[in-house]
C-alpha positions in Angstrom: -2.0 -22.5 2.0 1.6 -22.7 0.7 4.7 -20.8 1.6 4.6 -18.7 -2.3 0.9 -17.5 -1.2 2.2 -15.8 2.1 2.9 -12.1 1.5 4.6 -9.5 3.6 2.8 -7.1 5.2 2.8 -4.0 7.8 1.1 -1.5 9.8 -0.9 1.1 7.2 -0.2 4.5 7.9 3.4 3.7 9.7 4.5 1.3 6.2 3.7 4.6 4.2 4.9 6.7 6.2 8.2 5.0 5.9 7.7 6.0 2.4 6.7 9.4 2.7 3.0 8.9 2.3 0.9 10.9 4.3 -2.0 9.5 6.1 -4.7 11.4 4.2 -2.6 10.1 0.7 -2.5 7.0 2.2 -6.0 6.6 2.6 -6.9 8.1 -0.8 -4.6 5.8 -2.6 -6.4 2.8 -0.9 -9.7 3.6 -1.5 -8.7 4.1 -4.7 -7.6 0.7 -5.0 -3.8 1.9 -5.3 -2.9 0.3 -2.5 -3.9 -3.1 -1.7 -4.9 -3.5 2.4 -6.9 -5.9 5.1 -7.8 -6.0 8.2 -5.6 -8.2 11.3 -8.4 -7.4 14.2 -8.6 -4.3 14.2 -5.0 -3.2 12.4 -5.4 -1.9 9.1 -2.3 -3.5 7.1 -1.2 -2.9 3.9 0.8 -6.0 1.4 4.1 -4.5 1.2 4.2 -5.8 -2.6 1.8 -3.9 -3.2 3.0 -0.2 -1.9 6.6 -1.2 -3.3 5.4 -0.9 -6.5 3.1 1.4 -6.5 5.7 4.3 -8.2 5.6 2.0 -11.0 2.3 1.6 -11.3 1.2 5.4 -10.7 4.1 5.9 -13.8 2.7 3.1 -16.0 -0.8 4.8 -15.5 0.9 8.2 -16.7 -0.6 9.7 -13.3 1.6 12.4 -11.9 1.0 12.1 -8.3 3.8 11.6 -6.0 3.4 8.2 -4.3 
């Protein structure tokens, strides 16, 4: 693995709560496959790439949710 396949990553819940996602939202949007997460152990992270641009993908999709 090469240093341009690393991506940032964080806690879940406390990343998108950071970003004024609630846990329930949170949850929904992953399982949704919004939001793009893994497992470290036990820790559920999620790729910070993937909820920075999640606003733009919820607007590209024309969904009106607040992300």
């Amino acid at each position: 693995m090469n240093a341009s396949e690393l991506r940032d990553f964080g806690p879940f819940v406390q990343e998108c709560a950071k970003r004024g996602i609630k846990k329930t939202r949170a949850y929904a949007l992953a399982s949704s496959g919004l939001l793009e997460t893994d497992y470290v152990g036990k820790t559920r992270i999620v790729y910070l790439d993937s909820l920075l641009s999640l606003p733009q993908r919820l607007k590209a999709e024309g969904r009106k949710e607040a992300a």
